[in-house]
C-alpha positions, -999 to 999 in steps of 0.1 A, spaced: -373 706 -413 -367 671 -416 -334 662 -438 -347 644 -467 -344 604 -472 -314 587 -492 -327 554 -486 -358 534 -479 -353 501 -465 -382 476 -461 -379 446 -439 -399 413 -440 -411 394 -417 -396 364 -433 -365 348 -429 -340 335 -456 -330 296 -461 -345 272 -485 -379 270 -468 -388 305 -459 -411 313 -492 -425 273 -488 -434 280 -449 -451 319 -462 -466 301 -489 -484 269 -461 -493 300 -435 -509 321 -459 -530 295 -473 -534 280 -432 -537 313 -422 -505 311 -403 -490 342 -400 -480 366 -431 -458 389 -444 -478 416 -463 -446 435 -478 -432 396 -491 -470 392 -505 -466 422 -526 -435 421 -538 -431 384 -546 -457 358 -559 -449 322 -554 -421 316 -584 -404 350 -571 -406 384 -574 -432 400 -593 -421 421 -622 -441 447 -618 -424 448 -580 -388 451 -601 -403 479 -624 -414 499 -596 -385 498 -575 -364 511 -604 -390 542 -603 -387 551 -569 -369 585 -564 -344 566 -539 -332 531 -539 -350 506 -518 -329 479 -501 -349 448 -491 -339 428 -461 -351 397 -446 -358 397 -407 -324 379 -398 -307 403 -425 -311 428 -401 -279 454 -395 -269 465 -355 -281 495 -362 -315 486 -373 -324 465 -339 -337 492 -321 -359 509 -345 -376 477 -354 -380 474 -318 -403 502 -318 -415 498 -352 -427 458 -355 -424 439 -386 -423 440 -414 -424 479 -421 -404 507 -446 -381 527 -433 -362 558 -446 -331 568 -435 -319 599 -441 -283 594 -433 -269 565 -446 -231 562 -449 -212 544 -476 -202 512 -455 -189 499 -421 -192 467 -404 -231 472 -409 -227 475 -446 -242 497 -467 -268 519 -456 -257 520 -420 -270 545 -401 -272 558 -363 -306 551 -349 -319 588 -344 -316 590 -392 -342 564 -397 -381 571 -399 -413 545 -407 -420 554 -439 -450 523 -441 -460 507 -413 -473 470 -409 -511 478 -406 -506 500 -441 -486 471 -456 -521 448 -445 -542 476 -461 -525 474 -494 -536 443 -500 -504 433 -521 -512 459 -544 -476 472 -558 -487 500 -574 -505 513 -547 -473 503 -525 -455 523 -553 -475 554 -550 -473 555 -512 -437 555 -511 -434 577 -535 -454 600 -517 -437 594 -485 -401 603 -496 -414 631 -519 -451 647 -510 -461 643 -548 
């Protein structure tokens, strides 16, 4: 049996500075390339509210990191994995020079893959329920 997840972590395919939503914003309207996890959870003045309400639903917390966020320890499962995705990890410590939610390669699992974050459609409820079911089965 699996050990159960303590924390999902989703990663964009988006990076941070002061023109990262502009240049998201120009390719999804060019049909540059996207980030279907940033399209749900934020709209073009910021995140969505119903994207806040949700996350303080889910039975774990969710961390949200930008592509060059990334810790060490996440590298080689995105690696495998492709971005953006959700991951769960199901041993994350309290700290170390990862930070928070550090955890050895072998305690992380996709939880929602790219091609299921295209399929949503930037729907966050429906993003909502599939996590939920993902970490829990209900």
């Amino acid at each position: 049996m699996a050990a159960p997840v303590r924390l999902a972590i989703g990663v964009y395919a988006v990076s941070t500075g002061p023109f990262a939503e502009l240049e998201h914003a120009a390719n999804r309207r060019t049909g540059g390339p996207r980030c279907p996890l940033f399209e749900t959870s934020h709209s073009v003045v910021g995140q969505r509210r119903a994207w806040r309400r949700m996350v303080a639903e889910l039975p774990v917390p969710l961390r949200m990191l930008r592509q060059d966020e990334v810790t060490r320890d996440l590298v080689p499962v995105l690696r495998g994995s492709g971005l953006p995705v959700v991951l769960g990890a199901t041993a994350p410590s309290s700290g170390g020079p990862d930070g928070p939610g550090a955890a050895p390669p072998d305690d992380y699992q996709v939880l929602i893959d790219r091609t299921e974050l295209f399929g949503l459609a930037g729907d966050v409820t429906a993003f909502g329920e599939l996590l939920t079911w993902r970490l829990t089965g209900r």
